[in-house]
N, C-alpha and C positions, 0 to 999 in steps of 0.2 A: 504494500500500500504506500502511496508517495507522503501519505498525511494522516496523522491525528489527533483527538482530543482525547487530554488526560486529564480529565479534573480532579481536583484531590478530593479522598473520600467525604461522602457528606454525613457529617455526624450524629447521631440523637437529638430532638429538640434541642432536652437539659443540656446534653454535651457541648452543641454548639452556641447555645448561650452563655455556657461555661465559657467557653474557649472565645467567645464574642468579648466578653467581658475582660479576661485574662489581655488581649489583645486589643484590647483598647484603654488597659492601664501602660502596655509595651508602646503602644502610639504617644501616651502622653508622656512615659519618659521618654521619646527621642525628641520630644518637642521641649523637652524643657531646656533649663539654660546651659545645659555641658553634657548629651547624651553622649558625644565620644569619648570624652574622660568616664563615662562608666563604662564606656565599651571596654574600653583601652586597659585601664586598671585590672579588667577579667578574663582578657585572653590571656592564652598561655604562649610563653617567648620558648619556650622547649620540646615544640612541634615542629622545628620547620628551620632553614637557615637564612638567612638576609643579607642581600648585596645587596646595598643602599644609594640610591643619588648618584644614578648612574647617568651623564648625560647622551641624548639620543639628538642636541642640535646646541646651536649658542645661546638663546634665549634659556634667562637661567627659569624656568617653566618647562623648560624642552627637555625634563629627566625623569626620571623612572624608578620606582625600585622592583628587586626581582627576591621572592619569596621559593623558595626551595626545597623540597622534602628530605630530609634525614637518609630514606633509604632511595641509594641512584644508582644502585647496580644494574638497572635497564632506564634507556632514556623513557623520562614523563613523558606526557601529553602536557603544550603548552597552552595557559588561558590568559588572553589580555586582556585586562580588566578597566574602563573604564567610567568614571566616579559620574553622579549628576551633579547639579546645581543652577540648572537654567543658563550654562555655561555664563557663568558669572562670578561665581565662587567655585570653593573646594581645593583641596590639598591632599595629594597620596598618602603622607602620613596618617590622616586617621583612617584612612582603611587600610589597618592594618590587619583588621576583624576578617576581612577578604580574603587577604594573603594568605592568613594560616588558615582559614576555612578550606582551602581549595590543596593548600602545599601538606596540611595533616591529612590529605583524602590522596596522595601521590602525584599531585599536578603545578609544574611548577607556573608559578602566577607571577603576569607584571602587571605593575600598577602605574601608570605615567599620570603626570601632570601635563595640561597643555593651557595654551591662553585664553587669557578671557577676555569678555567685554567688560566695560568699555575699550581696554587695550586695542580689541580685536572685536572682527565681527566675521558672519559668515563669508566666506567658507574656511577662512586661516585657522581655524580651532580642527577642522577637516584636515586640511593639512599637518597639522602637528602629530593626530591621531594616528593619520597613514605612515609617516615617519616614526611613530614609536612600534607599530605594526612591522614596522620594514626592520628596526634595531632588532625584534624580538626574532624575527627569521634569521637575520643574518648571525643570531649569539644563541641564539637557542642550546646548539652545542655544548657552547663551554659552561653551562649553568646546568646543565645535567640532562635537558630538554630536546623530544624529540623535534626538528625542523620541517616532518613532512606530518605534524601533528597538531600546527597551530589553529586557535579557535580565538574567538573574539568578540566582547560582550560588552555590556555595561546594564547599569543599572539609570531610569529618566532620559537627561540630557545624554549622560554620557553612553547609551543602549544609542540613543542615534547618533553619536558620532560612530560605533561600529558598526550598525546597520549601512552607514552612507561609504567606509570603506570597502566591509563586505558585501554592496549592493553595486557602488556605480564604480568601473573600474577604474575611472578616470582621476583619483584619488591614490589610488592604488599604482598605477602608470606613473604617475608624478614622484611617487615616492620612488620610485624604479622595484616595482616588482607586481607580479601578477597575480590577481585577488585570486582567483583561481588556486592559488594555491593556500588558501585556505580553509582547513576543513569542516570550520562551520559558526554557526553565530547562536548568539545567545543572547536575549534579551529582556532586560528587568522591567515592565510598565515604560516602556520607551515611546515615546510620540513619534512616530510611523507615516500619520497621515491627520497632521493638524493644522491644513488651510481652510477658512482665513482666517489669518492670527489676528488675535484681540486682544492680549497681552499686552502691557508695554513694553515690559522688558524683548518678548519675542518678537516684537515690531521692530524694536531698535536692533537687536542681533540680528535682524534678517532684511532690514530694510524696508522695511513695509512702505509703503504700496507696490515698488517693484520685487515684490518676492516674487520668485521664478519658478515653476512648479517642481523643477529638477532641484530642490532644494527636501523635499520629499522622496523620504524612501519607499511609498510604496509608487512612485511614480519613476525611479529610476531599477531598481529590481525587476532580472532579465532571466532568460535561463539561462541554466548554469550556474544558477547561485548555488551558493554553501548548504546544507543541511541547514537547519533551525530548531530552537526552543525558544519557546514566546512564553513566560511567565507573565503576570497579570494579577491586580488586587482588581475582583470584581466589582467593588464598589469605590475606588479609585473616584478621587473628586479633582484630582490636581491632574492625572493624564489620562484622559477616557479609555475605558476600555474596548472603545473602536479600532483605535490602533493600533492592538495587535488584534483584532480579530479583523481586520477588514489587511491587513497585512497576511495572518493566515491562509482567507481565502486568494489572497491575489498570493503566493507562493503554492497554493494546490492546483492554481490555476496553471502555473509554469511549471508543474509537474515536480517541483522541488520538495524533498520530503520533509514534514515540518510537525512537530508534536508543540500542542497550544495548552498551557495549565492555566486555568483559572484558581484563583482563590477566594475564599467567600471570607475569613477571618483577621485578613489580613488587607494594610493598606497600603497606600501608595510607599508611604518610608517606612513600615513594618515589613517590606515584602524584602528590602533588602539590610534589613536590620535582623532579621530573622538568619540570614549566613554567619550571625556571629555565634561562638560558642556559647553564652549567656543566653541566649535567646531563640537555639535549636529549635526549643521546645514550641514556639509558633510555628512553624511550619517546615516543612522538608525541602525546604528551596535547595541548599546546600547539596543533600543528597542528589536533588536530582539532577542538578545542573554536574555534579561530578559525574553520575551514570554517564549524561549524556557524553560527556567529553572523552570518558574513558574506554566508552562502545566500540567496537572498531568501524 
């Protein structure tokens, strides 16, 4: 089958009013004043190894860090992870929660920084991404990581700066290497297919009124795209849940094979708040984004 849905099991009333509940005290601590200092304080630094602040261009934003499993007697599977923020904030440092998530499951994970607005506006944030993309092929090797393994995700914003890599190669060309040779995408509540912007902030990063529809990934996704995982908090108020289901159908449409998870308990920044070890317990994100990666 080139496609499917997987949605996570649906719980007992009690259970999932339990678990509604539960996940909506985890919502409010990531919204209070320092949820990554409680991230941070609770992951474990004895999972995984760290090469840190690695740079991938001159712009001191243009580095990375690379997260690494303990046991490398056979090369990982590589996942490049990048952060959201309405690409306007955000720093790799605190998803550190990320790195050991993926490098305690056998996969070695990068995690880049790229610029932002106001600095920048689109497509140069695209640019940076396909360049940390192209660092992570080319060093894959020496960080324990297979090179004909790489995958490439994020979580919001930062799901469509990999989607717009893995989707239109013209990103990927630029960077000098060919999307094609990656082996698939992964993506956390990413906006997919959100014209017309009404944002300010996505007005200003994207230029509004001459936003160009090729600014849009389900409007540049062709076949031959990568395999896919479309995670999604089905009640998402900050990135509809259109775009990944309306990005699903247009990759079944291209015959591209694509597994689509909805989540009923989990929200927009619980969905990826949930890959930290503190916070397993909302949902199986973690798990399955490493299945997928590690499938052959």
């Amino acid at each position: 089958m080139p496609s499917s849905s997987s949605p996570s099991p649906s719980p007992s009333p009690r259970r999932r009013a339990l678990r509604l509940g539960l996940a909506g005290a985890a919502t409010s601590l990531l919204q209070a004043c320092s949820p990554i200092a409680f991230l941070e304080r609770r992951v474990p630094g004895d999972t995984y190894r760290l090469a840190p602040d690695i740079p991938y261009g001159s712009h001191p934003r243009q580095a990375l860090d690379v997260y690494m499993p303990l046991d490398t007697r056979r090369p990982a599977p590589v996942f490049v992870f990048f952060y959201g923020g309405v690409w306007t904030s955000g720093t790799r440092g605190f998803y550190r929660f990320v790195g050991e998530a993926f490098a305690a499951r056998g996969i070695v994970t990068v995690v880049p920084d790229y610029r932002l607005h106001p600095e920048v506006k689109f497509p140069d944030f695209l640019d940076d991404s396909a360049r940390a993309v192209r660092w992570a092929l080319d060093n894959a090797a020496r960080h324990g990581g297979d090179p004909s393994r790489v995958f490439v995700g994020g979580h919001s914003a930062g799901a469509y700066n990999a989607a717009m890599v893995a989707f239109d190669p013209r990103y990927a060309q630029a960077a000098g290497f060919d999307s094609r040779r990656l082996d698939g995408f992964v993506g956390l509540a990413g906006p997919y297919d959100f014209l017309p912007l009404t944002g300010r902030v996505t007005r200003a990063v994207f230029g509004w009124p001459d936003t160009p529809p090729e600014t849009q990934p389900i409007n540049v996704v062709a076949k031959g795209a990568p395999r896919s995982l479309l995670l999604y908090a089905k009640y998402d108020n900050l990135v509809g849940p259109h775009n990944s289901e309306n990005l699903a159908q247009r990759l079944r449409e291209l015959g591209t094979p694509v597994t689509v998870v909805p989540y009923e308990t989990l929200g927009h920044r619980t969905l990826v708040g949930s890959l930290a070890r503190p916070l397993n317990w909302t949902g199986d994100t973690a798990d399955r984004i490493a299945a997928f990666i590690s499938s052959p």
